[in-house]
C-alpha positions in Angstrom: 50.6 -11.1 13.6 47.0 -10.0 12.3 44.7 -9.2 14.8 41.4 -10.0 13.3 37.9 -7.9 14.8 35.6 -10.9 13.3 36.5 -14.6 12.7 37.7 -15.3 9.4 35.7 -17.6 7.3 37.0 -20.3 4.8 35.5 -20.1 0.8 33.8 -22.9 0.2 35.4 -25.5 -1.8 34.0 -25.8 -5.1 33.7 -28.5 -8.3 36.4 -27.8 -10.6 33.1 -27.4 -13.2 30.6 -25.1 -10.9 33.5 -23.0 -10.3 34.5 -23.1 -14.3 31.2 -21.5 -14.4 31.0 -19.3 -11.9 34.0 -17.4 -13.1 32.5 -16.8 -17.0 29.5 -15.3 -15.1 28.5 -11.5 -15.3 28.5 -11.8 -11.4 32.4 -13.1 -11.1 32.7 -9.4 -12.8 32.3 -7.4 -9.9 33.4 -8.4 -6.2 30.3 -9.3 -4.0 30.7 -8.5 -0.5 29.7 -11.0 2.3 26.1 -9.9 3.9 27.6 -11.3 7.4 31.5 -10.8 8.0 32.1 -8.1 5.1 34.5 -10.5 3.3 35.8 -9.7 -0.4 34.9 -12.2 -3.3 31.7 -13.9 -1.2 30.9 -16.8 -3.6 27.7 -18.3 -2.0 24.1 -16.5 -2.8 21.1 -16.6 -1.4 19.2 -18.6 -3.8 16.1 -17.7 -2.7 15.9 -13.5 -3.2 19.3 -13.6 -5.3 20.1 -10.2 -4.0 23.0 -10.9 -1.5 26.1 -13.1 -1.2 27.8 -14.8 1.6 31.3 -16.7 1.6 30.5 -19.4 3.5 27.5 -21.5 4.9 28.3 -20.5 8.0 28.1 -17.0 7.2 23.9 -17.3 5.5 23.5 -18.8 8.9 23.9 -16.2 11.3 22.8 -13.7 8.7 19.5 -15.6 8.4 17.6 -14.2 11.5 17.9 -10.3 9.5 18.0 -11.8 6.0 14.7 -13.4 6.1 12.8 -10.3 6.9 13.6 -9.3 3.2 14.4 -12.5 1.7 11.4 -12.9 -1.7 11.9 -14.7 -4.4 11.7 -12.9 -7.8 8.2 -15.0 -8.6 6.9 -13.8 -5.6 7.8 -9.9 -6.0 7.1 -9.7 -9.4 3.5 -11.7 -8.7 3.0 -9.3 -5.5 3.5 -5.9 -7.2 1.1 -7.2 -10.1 -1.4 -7.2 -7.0 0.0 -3.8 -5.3 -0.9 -2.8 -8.9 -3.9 -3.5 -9.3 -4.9 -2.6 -5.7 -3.5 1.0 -6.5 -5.9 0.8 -9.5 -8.6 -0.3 -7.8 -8.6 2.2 -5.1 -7.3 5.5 -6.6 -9.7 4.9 -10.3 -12.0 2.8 -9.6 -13.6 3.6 -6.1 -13.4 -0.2 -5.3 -12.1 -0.2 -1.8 -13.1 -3.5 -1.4 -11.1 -4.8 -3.8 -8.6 -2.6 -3.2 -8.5 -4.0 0.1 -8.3 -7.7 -1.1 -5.5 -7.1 -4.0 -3.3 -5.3 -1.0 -4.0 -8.4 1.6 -3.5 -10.8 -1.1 0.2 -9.1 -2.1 1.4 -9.4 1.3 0.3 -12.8 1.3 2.2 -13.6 -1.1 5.1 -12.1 -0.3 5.3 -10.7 3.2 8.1 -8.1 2.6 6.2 -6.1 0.0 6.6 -2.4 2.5 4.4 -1.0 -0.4 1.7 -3.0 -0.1 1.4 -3.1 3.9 1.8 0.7 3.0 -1.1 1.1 1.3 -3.2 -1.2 3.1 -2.5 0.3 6.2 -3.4 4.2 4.3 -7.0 2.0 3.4 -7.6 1.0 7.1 -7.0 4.0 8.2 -9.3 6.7 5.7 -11.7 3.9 4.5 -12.2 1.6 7.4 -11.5 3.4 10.0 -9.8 0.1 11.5 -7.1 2.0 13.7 -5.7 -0.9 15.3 -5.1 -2.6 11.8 -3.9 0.3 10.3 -1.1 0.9 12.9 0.0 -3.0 12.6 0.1 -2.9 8.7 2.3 0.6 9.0 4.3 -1.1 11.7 5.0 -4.0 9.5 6.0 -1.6 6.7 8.4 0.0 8.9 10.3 -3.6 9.9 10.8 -4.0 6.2 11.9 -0.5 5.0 12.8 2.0 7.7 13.5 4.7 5.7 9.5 5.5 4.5 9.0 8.4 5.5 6.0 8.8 4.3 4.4 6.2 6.9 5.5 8.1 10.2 2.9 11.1 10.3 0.3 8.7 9.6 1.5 6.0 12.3 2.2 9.1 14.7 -1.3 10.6 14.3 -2.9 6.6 14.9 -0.5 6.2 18.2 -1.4 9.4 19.4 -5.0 8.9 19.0 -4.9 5.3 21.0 -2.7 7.9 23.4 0.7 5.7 23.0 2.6 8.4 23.7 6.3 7.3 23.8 5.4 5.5 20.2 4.2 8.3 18.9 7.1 10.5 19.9 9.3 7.6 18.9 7.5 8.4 14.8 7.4 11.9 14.9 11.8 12.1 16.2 11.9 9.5 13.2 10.5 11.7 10.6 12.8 14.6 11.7 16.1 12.3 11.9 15.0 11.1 8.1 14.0 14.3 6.9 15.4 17.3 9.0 14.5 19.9 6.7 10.9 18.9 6.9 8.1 20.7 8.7 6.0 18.1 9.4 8.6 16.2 11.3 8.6 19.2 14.0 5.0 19.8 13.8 4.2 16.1 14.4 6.3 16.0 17.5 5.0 19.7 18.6 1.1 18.2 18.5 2.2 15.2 20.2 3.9 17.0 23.2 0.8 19.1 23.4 -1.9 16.3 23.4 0.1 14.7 26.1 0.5 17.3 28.4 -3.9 18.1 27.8 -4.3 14.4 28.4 -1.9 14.4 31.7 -3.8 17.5 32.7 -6.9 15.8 32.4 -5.8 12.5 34.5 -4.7 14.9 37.5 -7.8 17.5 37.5 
């Protein structure tokens, strides 16, 4: 017999008529994989985001605790980067950093996953406000959503290093070199990091 590495869920059973019509779908086109157990021909999606499938309600449950970190309905995204947008335009054309500022808190406001937006608030905290402590949160918060942006981990290593967090900072700077080896500023990062350390440790012990 089958050994089996992860328990095997049961399809849901369906009305003869919702199944009718999930099977004329685009979607029933091409095999959706379950977001929790990796199961072929997942049948169940999220109908919040609509971005990921499940094959059973079980399944969306224990998913849910990562799913909802980048669960956003289409509404919201689409209303969200209309504010990113005009945030973007506000800031980079217009000089308004005020409303810059506003556009980028209302986007994440309305949807909480926008990375970009937390992005580029955190980049207007940082230069215009000089609000370090809110600049490192709204970078942080990008990171939980997306990762891979590389583009936020000089910026958050420079902040950590300046509130001397050390191991966070070193924690960014070996980021940017995993996600972009052939870098330079990965290594350099790191490199000014080790030094202001060791000066700062010096100083304690004088």
């Amino acid at each position: 017999s089958r050994v089996y590495s992860q328990p095997v869920c049961l399809l849901p059973i369906l009305a003869p008529r919702r199944l009718a019509a999930m099977l004329d779908s685009p979607d029933a086109q091409t095999p959706h994989f379950c977001q929790s157990c990796g199961a072929e021909r997942a049948t169940l999606r999220c109908s919040r985001c609509k971005n990921v499938w499940y094959c059973h309600r079980d399944c969306q449950r224990v998913a849910w605790s990562e799913h909802k970190i980048t669960c956003t309905a289409p509404a919201e995204r689409e209303s969200a980067d209309a504010l990113y947008e005009k945030g973007m335009h506000l800031e980079e054309d217009a000089g308004d950093y005020a409303g810059a500022e506003k556009a980028y808190r209302s986007a994440v406001s309305v949807d909480p996953n926008h990375a970009d937006a937390h992005c580029a608030l955190a980049g207007l905290l940082m230069a215009v406000r000089a609000d370090y402590p809110g600049a490192i949160a709204a970078y942080q918060r990008a990171l939980d959503i997306n990762p891979m942006l590389a583009v936020v981990y000089p910026n958050l290593c420079g902040l950590l290093a300046m509130s001397e967090d050390w191991e966070g900072a070193e924690h960014a700077a070996r980021c940017l070199i995993r996600l972009a080896p052939e870098d330079p500023e990965g290594p350099a990062c790191l490199a000014k990091v080790l030094e202001e350390k060791e000066q700062a440790l010096q100083g304690v012990h004088r």
